[in-house]
ROFIMAR-559088 format. One record per residue: residue in one letter; x, y negated, z of N, C-alpha, C in turn. Coordinates in steps of 0.001 Angstrom, whole numbers, padded with zeros to 6 digits, always signed. Atoms other than C-alpha are relative to their C-alpha. Layout:
<sites>
AXYZXYZXYZ
...
</sites>
This chain:
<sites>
X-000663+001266+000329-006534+016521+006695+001050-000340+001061
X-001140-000207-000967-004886+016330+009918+000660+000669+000273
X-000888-000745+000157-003000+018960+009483+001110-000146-000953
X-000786+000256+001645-001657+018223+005846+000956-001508+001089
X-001360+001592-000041-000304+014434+007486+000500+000722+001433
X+000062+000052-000939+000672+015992+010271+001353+001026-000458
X-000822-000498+000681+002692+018891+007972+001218-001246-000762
X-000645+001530+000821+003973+015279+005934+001022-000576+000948
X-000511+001002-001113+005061+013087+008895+001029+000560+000851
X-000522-000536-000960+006162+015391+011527+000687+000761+000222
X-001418-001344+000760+007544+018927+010081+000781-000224-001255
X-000747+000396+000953+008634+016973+007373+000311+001285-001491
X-000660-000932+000891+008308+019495+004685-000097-000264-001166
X-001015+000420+001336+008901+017210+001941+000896-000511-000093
X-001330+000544+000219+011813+015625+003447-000873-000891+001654
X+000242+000532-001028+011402+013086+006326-000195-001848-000349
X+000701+001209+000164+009379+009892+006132+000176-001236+000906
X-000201+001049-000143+009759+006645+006672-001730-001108+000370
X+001301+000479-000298+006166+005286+006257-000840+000595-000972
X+000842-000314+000776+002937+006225+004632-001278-000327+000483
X+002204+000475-000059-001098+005599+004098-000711+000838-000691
X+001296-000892+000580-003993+007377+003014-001536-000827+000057
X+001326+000934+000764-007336+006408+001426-000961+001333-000138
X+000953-000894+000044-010161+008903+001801-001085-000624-001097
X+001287+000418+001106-012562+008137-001268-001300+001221-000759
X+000826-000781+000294-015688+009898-002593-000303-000338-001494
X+000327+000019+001613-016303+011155-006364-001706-000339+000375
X+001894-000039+000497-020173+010739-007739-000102+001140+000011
X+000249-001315-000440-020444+014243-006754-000007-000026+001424
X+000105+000500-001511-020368+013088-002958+001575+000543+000431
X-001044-001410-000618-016981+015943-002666+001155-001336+000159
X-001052+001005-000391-014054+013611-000544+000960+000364-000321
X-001442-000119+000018-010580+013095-001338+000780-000572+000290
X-000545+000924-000657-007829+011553-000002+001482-000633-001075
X-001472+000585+000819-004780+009442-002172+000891-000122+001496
X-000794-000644-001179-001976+009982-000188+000791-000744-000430
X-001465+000104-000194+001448+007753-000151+000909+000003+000714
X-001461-000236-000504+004685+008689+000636+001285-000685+000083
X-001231+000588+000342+007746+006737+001486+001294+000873+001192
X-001034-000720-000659+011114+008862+002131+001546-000666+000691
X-001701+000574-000032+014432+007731+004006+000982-000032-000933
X-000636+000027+000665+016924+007134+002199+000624+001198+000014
X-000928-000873+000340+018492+010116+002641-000656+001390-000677
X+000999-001261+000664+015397+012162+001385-000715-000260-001348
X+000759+000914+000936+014536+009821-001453+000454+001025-001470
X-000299-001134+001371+014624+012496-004861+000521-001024-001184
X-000878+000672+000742+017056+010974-006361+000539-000020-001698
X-000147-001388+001210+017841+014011-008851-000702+000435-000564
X+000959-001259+001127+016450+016468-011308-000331+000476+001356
X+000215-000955-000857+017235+018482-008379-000619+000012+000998
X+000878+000303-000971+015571+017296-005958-001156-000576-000143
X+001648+000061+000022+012332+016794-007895-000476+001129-000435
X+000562-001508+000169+012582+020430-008989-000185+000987+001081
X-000070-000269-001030+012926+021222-005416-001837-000127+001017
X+001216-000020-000562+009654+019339-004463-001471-000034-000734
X+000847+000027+000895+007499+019599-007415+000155+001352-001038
X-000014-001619+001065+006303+023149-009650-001198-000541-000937
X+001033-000312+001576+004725+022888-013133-000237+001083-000462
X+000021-000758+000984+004245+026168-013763-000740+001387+001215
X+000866-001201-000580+002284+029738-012738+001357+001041+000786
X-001685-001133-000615+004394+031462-009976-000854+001243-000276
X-000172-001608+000581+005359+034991-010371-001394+000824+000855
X+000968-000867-000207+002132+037291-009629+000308+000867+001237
X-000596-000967-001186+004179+039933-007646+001320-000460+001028
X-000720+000377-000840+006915+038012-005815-000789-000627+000932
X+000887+000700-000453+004192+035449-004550-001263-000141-000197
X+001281+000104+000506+000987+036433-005021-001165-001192+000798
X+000891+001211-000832-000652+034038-002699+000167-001182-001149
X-000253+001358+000543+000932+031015-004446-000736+000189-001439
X+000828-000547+001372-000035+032815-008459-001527-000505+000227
X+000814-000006+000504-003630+033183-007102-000590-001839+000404
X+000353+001372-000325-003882+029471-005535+000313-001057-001003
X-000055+000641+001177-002650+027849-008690-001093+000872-001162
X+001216+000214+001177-004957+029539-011272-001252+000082+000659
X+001349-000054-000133-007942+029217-009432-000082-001196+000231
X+000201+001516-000107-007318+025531-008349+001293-001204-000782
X-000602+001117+000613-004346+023939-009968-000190-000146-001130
X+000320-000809+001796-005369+024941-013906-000870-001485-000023
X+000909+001045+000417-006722+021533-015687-000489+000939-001001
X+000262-000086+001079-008924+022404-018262-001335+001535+000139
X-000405+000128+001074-010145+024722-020358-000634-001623-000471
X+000753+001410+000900-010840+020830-022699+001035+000667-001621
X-000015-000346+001506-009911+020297-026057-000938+000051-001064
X+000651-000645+001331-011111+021648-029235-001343+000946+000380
X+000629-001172-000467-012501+024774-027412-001096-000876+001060
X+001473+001392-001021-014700+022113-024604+000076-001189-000719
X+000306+002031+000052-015289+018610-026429-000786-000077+000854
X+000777+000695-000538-017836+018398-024101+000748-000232+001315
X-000502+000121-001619-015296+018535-020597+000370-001567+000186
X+000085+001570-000966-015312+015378-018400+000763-000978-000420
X-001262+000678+000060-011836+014708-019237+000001-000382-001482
X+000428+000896+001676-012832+014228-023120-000226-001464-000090
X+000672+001549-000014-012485+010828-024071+000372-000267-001631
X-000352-000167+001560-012302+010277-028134+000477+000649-000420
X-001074-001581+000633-011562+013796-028952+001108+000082+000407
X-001206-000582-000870-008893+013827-026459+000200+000428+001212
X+000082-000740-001316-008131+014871-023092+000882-001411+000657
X-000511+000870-000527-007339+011428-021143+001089+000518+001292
X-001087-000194-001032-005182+013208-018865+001400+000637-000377
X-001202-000334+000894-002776+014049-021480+000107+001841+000297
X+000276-001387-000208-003498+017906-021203-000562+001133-001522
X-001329-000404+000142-001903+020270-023086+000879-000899+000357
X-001580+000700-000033+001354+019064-021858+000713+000660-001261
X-001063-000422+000240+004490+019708-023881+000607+000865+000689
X-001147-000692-000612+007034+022201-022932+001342-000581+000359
X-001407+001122-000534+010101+020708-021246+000716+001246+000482
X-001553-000841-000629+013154+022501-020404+000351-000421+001137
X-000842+000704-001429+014387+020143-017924-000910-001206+000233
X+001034+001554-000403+012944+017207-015901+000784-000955-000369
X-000807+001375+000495+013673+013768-017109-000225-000762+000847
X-000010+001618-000950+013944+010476-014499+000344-000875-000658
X-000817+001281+000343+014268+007537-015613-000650-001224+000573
X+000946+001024-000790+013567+004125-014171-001070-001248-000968
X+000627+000581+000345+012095+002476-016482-001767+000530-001156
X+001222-000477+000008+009371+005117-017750-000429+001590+001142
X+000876-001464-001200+006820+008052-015370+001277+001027-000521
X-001070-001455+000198+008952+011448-015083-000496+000514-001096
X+000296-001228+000807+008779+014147-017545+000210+000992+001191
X-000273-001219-000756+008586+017379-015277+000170+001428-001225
X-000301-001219+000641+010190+020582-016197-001153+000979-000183
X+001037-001070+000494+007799+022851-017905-000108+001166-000856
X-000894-001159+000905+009406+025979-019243-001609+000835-000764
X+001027-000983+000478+007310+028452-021903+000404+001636+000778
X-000544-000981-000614+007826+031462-019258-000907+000911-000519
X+000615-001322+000982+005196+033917-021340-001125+000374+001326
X+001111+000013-001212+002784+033443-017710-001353-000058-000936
X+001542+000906+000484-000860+033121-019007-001156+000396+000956
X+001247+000233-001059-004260+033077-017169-001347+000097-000924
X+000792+000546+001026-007422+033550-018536-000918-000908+001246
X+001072+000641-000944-010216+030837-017653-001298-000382-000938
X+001112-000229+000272-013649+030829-018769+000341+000673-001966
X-000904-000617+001309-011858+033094-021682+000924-000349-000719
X-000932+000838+000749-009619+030989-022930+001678+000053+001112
X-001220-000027-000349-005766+031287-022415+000688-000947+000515
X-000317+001432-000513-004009+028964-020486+001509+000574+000831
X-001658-000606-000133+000220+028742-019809+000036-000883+000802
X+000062+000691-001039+001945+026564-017765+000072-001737-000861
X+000500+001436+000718+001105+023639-020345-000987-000849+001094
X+000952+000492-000469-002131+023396-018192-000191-000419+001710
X-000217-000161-001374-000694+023611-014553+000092-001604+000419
X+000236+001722-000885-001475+020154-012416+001187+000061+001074
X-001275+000167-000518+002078+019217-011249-000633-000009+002232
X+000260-000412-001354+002377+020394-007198+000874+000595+000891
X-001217-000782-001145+004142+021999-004302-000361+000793+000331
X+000729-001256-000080+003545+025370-004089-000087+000734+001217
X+000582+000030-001383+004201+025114-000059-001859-000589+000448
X+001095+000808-000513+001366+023050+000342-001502+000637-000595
X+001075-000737+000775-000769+024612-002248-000606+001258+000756
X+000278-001147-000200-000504+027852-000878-000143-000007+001497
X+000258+000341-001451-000812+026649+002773-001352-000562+000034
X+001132+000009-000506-003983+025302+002382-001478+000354-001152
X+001205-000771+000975-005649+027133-000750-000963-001467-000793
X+001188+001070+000506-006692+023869-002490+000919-000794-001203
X-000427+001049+001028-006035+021199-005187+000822-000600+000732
X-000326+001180-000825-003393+019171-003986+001122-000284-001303
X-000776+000637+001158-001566+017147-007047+000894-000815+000890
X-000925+000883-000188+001874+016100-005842+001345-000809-001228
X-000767+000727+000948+003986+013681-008101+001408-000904+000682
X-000680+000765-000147+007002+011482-007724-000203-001613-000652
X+000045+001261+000656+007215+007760-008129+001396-000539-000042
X-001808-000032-000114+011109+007111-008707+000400-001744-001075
X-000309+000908+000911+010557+003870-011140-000800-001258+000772
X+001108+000697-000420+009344+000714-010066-000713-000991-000834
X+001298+000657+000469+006948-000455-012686-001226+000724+000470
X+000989-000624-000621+004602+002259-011151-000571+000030+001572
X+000224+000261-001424+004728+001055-007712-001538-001086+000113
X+000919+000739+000172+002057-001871-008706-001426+000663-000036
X+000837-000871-000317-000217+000648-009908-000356+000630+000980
X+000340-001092-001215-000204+003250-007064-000505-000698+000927
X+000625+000671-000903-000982+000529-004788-001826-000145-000405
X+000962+000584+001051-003649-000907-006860-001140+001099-000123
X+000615-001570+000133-005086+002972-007357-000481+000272+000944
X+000555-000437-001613-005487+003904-003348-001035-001028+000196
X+001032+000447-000690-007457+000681-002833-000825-000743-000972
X+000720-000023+000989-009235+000823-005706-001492-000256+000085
X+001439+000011+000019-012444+001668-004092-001041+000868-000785
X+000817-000751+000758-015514+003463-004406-000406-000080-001694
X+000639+000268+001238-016847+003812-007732-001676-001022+000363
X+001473+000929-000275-020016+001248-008344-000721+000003-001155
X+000863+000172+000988-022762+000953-010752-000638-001440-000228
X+000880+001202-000062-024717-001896-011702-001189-000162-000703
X+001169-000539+000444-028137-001910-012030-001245-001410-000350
X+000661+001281+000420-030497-003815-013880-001474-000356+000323
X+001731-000417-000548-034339-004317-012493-001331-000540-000711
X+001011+000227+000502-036949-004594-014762-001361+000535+000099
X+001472-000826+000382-040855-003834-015389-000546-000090-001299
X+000414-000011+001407-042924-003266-018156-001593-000342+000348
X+001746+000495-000437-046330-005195-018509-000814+000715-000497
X+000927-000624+000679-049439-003828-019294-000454+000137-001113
X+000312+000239+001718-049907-005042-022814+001281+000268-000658
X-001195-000027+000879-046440-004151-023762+000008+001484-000340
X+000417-000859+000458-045685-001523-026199+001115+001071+000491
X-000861-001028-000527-044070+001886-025652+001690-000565-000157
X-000978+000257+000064-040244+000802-024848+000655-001512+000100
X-000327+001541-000656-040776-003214-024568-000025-000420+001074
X+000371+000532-001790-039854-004282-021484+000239-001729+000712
X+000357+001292-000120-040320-007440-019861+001124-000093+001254
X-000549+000300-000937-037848-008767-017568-000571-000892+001401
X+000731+000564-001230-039001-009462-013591+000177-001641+000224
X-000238+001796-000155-037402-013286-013849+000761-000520-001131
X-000729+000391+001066-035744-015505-016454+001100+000367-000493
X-000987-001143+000028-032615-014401-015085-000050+000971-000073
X-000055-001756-000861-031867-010453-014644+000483-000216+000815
X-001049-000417-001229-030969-009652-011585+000648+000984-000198
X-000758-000854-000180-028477-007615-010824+000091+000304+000841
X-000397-000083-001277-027772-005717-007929+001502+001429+000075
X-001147-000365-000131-024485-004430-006847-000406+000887+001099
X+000696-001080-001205-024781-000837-005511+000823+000973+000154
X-001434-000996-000733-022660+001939-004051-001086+001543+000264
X+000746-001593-000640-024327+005771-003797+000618+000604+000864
X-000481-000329-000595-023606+007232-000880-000836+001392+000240
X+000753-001765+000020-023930+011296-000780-000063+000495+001550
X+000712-001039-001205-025066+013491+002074+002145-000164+001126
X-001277-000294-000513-020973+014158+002722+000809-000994+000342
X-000816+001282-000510-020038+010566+002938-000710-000480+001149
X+000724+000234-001356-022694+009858+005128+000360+000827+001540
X-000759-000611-000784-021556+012643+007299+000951-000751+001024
X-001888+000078-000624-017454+011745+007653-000628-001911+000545
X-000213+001021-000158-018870+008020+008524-000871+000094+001530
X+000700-000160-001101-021685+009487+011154+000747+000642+001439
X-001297-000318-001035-018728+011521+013004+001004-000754+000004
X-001325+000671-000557-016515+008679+012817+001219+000014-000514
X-001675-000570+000334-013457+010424+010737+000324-001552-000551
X-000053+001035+000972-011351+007853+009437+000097-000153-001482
X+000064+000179+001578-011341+006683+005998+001096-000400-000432
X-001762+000449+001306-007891+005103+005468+001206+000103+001609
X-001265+000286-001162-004407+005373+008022+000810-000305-000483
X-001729-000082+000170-000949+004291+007822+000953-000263+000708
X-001090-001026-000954+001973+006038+009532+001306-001411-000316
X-000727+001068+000180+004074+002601+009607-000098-001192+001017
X+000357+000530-001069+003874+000098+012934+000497-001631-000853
X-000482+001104+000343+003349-003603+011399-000181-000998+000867
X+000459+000722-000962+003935-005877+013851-000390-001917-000526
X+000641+001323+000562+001886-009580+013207+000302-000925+000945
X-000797+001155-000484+003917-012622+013938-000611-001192+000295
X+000235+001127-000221+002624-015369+016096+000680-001123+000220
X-001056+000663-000368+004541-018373+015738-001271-001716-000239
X+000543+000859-000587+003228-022086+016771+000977-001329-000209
X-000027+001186-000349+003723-025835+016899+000625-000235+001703
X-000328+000226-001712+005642-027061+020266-001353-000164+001039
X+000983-000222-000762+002867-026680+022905-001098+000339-000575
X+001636-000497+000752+000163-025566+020331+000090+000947-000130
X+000537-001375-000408+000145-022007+021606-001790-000019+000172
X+001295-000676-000039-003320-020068+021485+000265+000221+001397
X-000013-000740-001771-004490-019780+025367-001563+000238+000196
X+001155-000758-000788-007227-017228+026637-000530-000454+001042
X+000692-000415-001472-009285-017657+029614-001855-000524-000085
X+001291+000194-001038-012652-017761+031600-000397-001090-000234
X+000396+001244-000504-014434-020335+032560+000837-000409+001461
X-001130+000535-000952-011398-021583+034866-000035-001288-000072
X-000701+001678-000037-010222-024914+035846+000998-000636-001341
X-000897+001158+001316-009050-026809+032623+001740-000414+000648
X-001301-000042-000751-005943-027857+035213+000650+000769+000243
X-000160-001419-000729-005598-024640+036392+000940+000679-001020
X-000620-000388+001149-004912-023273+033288+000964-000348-000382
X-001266+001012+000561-002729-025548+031895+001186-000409+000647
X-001568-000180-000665+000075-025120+034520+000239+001109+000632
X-000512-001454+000144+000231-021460+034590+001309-000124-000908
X-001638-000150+000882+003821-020618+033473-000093+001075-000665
X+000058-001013+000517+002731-017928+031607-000530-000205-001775
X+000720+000590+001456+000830-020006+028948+001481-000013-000693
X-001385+000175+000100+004595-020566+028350+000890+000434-001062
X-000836-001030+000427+005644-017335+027382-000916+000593-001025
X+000206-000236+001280+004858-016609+023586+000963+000880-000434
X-000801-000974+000637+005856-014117+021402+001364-000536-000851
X-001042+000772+000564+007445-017023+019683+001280-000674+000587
X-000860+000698-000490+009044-019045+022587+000896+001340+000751
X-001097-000771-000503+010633-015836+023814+001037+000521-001087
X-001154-000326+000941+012385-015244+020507+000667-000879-000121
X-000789+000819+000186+014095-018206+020715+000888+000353+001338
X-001045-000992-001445+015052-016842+024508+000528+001385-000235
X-000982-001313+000540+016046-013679+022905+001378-000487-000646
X-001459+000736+000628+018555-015602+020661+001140-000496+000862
X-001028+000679-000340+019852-017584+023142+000478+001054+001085
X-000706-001751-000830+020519-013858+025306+001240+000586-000439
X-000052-001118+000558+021147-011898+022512+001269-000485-001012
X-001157+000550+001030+024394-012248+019968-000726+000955-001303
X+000664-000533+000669+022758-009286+018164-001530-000283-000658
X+001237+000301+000419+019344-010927+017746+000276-001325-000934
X-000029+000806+001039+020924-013762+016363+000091-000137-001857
X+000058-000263+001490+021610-012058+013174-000961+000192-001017
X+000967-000165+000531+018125-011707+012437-000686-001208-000432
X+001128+000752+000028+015238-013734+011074-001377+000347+000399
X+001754-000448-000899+011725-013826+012739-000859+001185-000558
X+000277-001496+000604+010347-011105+009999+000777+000600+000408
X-000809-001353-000237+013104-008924+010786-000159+000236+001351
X-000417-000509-001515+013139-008941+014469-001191+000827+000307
X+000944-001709-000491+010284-005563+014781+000944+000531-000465
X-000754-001250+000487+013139-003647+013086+000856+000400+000927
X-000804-000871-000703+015308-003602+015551-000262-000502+001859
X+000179+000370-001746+013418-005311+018794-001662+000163-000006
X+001143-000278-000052+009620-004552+020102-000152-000941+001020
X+000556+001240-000689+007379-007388+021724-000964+000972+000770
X+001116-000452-001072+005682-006112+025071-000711-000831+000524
X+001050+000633-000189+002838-007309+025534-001054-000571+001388
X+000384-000134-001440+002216-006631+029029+000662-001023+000519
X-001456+000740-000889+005687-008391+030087+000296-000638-000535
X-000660+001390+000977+005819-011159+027259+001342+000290-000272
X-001990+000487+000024+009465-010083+026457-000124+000776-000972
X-000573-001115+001485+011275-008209+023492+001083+000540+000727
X-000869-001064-000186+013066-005515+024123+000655+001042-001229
X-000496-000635+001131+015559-003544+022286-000590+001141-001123
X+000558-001452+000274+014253-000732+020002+001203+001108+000072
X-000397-001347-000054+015001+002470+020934-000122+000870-001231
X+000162-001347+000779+013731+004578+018656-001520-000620-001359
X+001178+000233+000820+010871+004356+015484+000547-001540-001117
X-000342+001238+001035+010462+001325+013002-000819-000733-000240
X+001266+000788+000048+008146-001504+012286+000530-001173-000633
X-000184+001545+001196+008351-004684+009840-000814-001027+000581
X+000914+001314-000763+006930-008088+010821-000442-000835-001306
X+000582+000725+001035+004743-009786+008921-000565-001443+000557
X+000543+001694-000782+003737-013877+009830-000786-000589-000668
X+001272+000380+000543+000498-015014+009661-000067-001218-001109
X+000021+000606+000979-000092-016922+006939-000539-001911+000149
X-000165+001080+000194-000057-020777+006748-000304-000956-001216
X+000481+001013+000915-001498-023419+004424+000712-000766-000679
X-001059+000334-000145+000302-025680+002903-001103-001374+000308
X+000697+001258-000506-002498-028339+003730+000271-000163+001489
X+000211-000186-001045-001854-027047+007173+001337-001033+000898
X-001285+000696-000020+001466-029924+007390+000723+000702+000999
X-001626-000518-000060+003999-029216+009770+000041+001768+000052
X+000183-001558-000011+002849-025604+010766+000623+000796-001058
X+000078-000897+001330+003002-024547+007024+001908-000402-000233
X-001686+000018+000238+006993-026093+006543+000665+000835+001634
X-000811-000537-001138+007813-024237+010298-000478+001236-000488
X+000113-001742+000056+007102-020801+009120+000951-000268-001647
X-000860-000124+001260+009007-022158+005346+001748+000112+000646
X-001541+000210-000858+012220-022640+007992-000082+001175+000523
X-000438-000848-000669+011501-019567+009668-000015+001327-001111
X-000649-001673+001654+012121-016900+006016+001458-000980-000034
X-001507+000239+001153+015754-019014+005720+000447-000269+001398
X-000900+000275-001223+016934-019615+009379+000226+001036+001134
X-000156-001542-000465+018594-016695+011356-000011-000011+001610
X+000264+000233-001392+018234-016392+015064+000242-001542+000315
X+000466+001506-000538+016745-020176+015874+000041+000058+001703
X-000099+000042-001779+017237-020781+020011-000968-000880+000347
X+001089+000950-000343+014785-023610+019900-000838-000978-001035
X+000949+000942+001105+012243-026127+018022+001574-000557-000381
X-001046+000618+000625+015549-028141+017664+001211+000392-000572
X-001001-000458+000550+017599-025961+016320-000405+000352-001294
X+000961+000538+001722+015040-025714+013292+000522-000934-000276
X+000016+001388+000491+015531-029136+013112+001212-000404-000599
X-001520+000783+000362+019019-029511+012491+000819+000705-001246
X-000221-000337+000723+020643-029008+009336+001201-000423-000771
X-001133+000678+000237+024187-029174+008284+000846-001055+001156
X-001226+000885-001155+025333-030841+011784-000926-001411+000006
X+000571+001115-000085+022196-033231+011305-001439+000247+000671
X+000938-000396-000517+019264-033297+013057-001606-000831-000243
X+000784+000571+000586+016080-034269+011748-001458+000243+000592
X+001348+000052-000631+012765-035247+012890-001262+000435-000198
X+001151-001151+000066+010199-032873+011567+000738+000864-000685
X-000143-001612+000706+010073-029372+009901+000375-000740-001379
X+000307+000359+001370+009020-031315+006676+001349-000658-000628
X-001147+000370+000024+012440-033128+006965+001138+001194-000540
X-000681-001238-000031+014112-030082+007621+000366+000838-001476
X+000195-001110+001499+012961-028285+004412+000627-000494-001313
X-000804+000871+001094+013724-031355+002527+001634+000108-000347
X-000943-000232-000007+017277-031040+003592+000816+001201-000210
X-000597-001612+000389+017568-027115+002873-000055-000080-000881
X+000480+000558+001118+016473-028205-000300-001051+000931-000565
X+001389-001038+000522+013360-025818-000074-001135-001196-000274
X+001330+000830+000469+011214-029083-000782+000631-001170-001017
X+000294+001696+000561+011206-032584-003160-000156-000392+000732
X+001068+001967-000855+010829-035882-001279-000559-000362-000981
X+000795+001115+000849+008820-038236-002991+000863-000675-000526
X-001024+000860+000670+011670-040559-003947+000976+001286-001352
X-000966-001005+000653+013366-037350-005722-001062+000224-001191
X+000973-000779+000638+010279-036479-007383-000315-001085-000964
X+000854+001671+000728+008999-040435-008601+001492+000429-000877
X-000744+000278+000917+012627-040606-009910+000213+000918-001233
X+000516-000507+001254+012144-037800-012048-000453+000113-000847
X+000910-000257+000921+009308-038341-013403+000503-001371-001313
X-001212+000749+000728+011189-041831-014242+000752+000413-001137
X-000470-000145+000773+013676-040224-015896-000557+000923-000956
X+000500-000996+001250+011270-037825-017804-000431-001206-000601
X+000318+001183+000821+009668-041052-019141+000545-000652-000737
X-001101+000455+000918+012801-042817-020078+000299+001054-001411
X-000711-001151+001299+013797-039601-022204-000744+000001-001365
X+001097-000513+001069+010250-039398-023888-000263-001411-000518
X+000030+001567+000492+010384-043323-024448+000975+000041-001367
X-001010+000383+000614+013893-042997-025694+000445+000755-001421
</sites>
């Protein structure tokens, strides 16, 4: 596994990445697997036919040019045999094969953004047998035949190029184990073969998770279960003197005129602004993209090198002014101080809640009564 993200991330040999995560999950067979996403720079993003025929093979390579790759696809990429010939295989679901298997034959790959790819799937006259039954490249589980043949295993790679499928894929990785639910009854002594008596008025239920020999394992050594190759940095931002402060059992005084309590991740981005001409162009989410908060030395410093998004803790809206000073800080671009929030249009106003009013990210009350006013008049009139 650390090899494969390590092939992904670092030698880049599907192109060169930007960010990604992984989700280690276990079938009801205990055997682990990992969902894997990929996000490419822009300049590696498969844009083309050609560049998804580049990183994706539907079909049985040649026997004698590449025999490695030939025997690592029909022994592990081959869905099937299902069908007619197995109704009974896994993938049967109302006399069909829920994984849409037979494919079609395709000539060429199709993209489009508003439905999944078609991948190219030529009739090249390849066949395979598997538990006797014939099988072309109808049955081949779309893949990269580097990767395949580098580590001798299943590895289903796809493109996601549309974004109604972005919801899903998320949705899919943290999906979660599979669960059962189980119902707990007994059967009394006078009851007859198959009547059973329930243990309480209610049923209980209990919500349960099987865990096999192999999950138990990867959790007893520690491996991890989920990563992602993406640095998000989490935005503390505050009320004028209602910083979070650490310490001991110290002097209450003591504390409280340290000049260090001072220095926030927040009150130094307003001292970055008033530094920086370049920081001003930002807003408080943006500033991990192109500046890093040291933690040691309370300061931001330029980024050199890498990438990271900022995300800001989340806020109430019961939580009053707090919750309108983080609504000012998604629409106001390098702020220098609390009062430079405050001021709006060359006016300067005495809370956040003001503030917002005047960006016109909120209703006042007088704006709102007179509305409802004039909805009344209308429905009177």
């Amino acid at each position: 596994m650390k090899e494969l993200i390590n092939d992904i991330h670092k030698k880049h040999i599907l192109g060169h990445t930007i960010a990604g995560i992984y989700v280690i999950e276990f079938q009801k067979r205990g055997l682990p697997h990992a969902h894997i996403l990929i996000f490419f720079t822009e300049d590696y993003k498969p844009h083309t036919v050609e560049d998804v025929n580049r990183m994706i093979s539907a079909k049985l390579s040649n026997s004698e040019t590449n025999k490695l790759a030939h025997e690592t696809v029909a022994r592990c990429m081959m869905h099937g045999p299902c069908g007619a010939t197995f109704p009974d295989a896994p993938c049967m679901e109302e006399g069909k094969c829920k994984k849409q298997y037979p494919r079609k034959f395709q000539s060429e790959t199709v993209t489009n953004v508003n439905v999944y790819s078609i991948y190219r799937c030529r009739d090249m006259g390849h066949i395979i047998l598997v538990h006797g039954i014939e099988l072309d490249n109808r049955w081949v589980v779309l893949h990269n035949v580097y990767l395949s043949t580098k580590y001798d295993a299943h590895i289903n790679v796809e493109v996601c190029n549309n974004i109604r499928a972005v919801k899903y894929l998320f949705k899919y990785v943290y999906k979660g184990h599979d669960r059962a639910t189980v119902e707990i009854s007994c059967q009394s002594d006078n009851a007859t073969e198959g009547n059973m008596v329930e243990i309480d008025e209610i049923k209980k239920y209990l919500d349960c998770r099987y865990v096999s020999a192999s999950e138990a394992a990867w959790r007893i050594f520690k491996f991890d279960m989920h990563e992602r190759f993406l640095t998000v940095e989490r935005l503390q931002y505050h009320l004028p003197n209602m910083q979070m402060v650490l310490f001991d059992d110290d002097d209450l005084q003591e504390v409280a005129t340290r000049l260090a309590i001072s220095r926030t991740m927040f009150t130094k981005w307003f001292k970055t602004n008033q530094e920086s001409k370049v920081a001003r162009s930002l807003m408080f989410d943006q500033f991990p993209q192109q500046w890093v908060w040291n933690r040691k030395l309370k300061r931001w410093t330029l980024r050199k090198r890498g990438f990271a998004i900022g995300r800001m803790y989340y806020a109430h809206p019961t939580s009053g002014e707090c919750y309108y000073l983080r609504m000012l800080l998604n629409c106001v671009k390098g702020a220098t101080s609390y009062e430079h929030l405050w001021i709006v249009d060359g006016r300067e106003h005495d809370t956040f809640k003001d503030a917002c009013i005047a960006m016109g990210l909120l209703v006042d009350d007088n704006e709102w009564d007179q509305a409802l006013e004039e909805a009344g008049a209308w429905a009177s009139g």
